[in-house]
C-alpha positions in Angstrom: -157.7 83.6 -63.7 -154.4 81.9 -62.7 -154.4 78.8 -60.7 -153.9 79.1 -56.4 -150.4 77.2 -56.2 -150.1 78.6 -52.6 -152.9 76.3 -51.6 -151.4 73.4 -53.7 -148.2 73.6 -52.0 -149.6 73.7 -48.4 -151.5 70.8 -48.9 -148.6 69.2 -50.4 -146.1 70.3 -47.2 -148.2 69.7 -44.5 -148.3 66.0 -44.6 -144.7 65.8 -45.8 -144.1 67.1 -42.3 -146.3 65.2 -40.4 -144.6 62.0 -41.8 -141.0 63.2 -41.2 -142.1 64.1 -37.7 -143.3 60.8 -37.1 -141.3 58.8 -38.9 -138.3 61.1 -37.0 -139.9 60.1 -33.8 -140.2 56.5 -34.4 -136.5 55.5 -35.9 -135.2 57.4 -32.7 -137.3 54.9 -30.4 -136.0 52.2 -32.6 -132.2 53.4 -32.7 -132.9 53.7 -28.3 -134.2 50.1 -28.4 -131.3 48.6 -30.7 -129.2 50.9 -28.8 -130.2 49.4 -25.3 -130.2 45.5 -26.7 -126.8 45.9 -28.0 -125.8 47.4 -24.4 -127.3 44.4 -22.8 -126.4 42.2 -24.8 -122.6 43.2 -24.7 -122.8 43.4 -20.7 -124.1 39.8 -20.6 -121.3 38.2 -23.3 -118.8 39.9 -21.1 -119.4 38.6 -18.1 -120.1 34.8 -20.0 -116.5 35.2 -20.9 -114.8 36.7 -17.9 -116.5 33.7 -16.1 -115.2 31.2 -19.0 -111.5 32.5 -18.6 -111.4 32.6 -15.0 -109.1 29.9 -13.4 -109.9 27.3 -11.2 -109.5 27.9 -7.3 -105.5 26.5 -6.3 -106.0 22.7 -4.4 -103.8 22.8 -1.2 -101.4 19.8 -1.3 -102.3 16.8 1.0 -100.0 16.6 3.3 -99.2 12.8 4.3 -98.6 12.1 7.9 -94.7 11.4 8.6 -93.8 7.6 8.9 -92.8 6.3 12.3 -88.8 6.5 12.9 -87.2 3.1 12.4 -85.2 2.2 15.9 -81.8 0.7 15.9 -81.3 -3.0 16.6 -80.6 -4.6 19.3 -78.5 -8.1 19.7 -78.8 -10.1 23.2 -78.0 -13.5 24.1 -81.2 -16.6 24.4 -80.4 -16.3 28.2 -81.0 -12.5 29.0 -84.3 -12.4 27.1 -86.8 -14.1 29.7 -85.1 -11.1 32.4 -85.1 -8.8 29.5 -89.0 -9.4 29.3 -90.0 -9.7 33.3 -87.6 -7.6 35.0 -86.4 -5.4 32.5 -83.6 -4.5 35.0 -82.1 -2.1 32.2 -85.6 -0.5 31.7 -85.0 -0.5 27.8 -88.5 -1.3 27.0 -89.9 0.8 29.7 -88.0 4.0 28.2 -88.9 2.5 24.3 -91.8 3.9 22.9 -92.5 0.4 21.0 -92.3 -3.2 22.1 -89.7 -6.2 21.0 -89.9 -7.7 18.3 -87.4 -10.7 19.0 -86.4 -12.7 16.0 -84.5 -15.9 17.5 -83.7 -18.0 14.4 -83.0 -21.5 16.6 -86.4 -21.3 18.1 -85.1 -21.9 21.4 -87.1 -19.0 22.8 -90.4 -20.7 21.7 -89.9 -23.5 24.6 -88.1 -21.7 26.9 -90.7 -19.0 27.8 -93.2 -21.6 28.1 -91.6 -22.2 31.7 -91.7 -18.7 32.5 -94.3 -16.9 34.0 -95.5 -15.5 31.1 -99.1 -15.5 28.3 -97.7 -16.9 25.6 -100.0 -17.5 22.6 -98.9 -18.9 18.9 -100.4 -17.3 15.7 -100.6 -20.2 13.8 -103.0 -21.9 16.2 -106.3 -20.9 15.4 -107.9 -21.9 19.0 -105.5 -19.7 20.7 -106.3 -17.1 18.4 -109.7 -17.0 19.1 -110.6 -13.4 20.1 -111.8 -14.7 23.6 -108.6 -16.7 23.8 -106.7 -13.4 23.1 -108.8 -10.9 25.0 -107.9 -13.1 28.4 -104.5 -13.8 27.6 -103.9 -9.8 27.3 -106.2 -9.2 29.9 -104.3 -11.6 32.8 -100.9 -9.9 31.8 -102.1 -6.6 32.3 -103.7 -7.2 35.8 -100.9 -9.2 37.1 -98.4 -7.0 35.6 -96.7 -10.2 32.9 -95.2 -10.0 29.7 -98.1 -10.8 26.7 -96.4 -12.7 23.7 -97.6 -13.6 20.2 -95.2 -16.4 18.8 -95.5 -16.4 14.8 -92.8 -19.0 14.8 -91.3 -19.3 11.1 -93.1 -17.0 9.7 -92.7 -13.5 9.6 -95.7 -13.0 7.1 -98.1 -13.7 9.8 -98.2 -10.7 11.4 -100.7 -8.6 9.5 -102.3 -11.4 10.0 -101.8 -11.5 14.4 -102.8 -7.6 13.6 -106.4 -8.9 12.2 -106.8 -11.0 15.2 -106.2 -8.3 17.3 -108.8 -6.3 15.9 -111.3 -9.0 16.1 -111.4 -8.0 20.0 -111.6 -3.7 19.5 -110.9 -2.4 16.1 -108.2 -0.5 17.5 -107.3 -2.8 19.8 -104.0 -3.2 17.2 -102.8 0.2 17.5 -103.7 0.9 21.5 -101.5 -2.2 21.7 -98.2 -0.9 19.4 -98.6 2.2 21.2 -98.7 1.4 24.8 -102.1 3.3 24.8 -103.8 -0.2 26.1 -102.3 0.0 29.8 -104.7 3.6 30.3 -107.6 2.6 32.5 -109.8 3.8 29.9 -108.7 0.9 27.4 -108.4 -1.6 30.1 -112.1 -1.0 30.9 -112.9 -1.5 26.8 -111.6 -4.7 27.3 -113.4 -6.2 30.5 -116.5 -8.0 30.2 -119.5 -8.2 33.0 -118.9 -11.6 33.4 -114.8 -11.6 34.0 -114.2 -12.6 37.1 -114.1 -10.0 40.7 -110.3 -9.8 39.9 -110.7 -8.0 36.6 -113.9 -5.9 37.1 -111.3 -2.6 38.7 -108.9 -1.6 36.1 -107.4 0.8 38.6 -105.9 -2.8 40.5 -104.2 -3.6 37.1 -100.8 -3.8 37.0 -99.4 -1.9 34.3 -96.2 -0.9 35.6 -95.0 -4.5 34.9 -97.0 -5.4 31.8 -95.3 -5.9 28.3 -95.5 -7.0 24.8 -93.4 -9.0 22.4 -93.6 -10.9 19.1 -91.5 -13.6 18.6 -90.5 -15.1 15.1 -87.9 -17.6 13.7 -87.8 -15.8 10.6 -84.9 -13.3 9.8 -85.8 -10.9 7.5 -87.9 -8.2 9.3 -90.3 -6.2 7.2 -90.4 -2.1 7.2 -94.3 -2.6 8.7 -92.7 -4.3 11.2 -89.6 -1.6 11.8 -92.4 0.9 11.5 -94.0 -0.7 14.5 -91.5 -2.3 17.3 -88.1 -2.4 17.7 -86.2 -5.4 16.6 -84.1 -7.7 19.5 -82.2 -10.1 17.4 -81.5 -13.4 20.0 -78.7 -15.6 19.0 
């Protein structure tokens, strides 16, 4: 009787399916898994290297403040300047937006406003630039209305240093000065103390209208800080 090689070859098909079916089934999940870690991986380097290339934010330029205009020169004879600081009959400081810097080379001015009524005080002595010594000297010229001057005698260089006293008082006190800010009541008040005497204790009874500044040097070279500052009254 011939052998059944039906029966054979059913036995021998059956699990040849069943292991292409699975094995089918399994290499697909594995090509989907490959399939989805290549996709994420290929989103993620992409956006690694669009963050890598992109440039910088732009910096806006700093934009520095513009320098002060440098005023012309003035000449004036020794005589006029007293007049030219108390009167100011030609109102030139009054219509300036600096004060005088008055260079007078002979030194002449130094003794001759002494005997005028006006608070002179000299750089180069360190009692009278004591900040209390300052603080009244500026003080009585703006209630009484008087010219307030800082001699630096023969030398120009001291006046970053006359700047530092200044600010010794207020640390403004420098600025409010160049600018004419100092004759507001509001700055006038930073400057009186409780115990100043009645006079000073109502800056609304100061008078301003008559107040000035100056600096007065030998020296006749005049710095741009300077220039930058006042405007320059050469006496001769």
């Amino acid at each position: 009787m011939p052998p059944k090689k039906t029966s054979t070859t059913k036995m021998a098909a059956k699990p040849t399916t069943k292991v292409a079916a699975t094995g089918g089934a399994k290499g697909a999940g594995a090509a989907k898994g490959a399939g989805a870690a290549r996709g994420a991986g290929t989103v993620k380097g992409g956006g690694a290297a669009k963050g890598d290339n992109a440039p910088p934010p732009a910096s806006k330029p700093v934009e520095e403040p513009p320098k002060p205009v440098r005023l012309p020169e003035i000449e004036m004879s020794i005589k006029s300047i007293p007049d030219f600081l108390l009167s100011d009959k030609d109102e030139i400081i009054k219509k300036s937006p600096r004060w005088p810097y008055i260079v007078n080379p002979s030194g002449v001015l130094s003794t001759f406003i002494k005997y005028r009524n006006v608070n002179v005080l000299r750089v180069m002595d360190q009692h009278e630039m004591e900040a209390e010594m300052i603080r009244k000297a500026l003080l009585g010229a703006l209630r009484y209305g008087k010219p307030f001057v800082i001699d630096l005698e023969d030398s120009g260089d001291l006046f970053k240093a006359m700047i530092t006293f200044l600010n010794n008082i207020l640390p403004d006190l420098s600025e409010l000065l160049f600018t004419k800010k100092v004759m507001e009541e509001e700055n006038i008040d930073k400057l009186i103390r409780k115990n100043d005497d009645e006079d000073y204790q109502r800056s609304i009874a100061f008078q301003t209208d008559s107040f000035s500044f100056a600096v007065l040097t030998k020296k006749i070279e005049v710095s741009d800080d300077v220039k930058e500052k006042m405007f320059v009254v050469r006496a001769e």
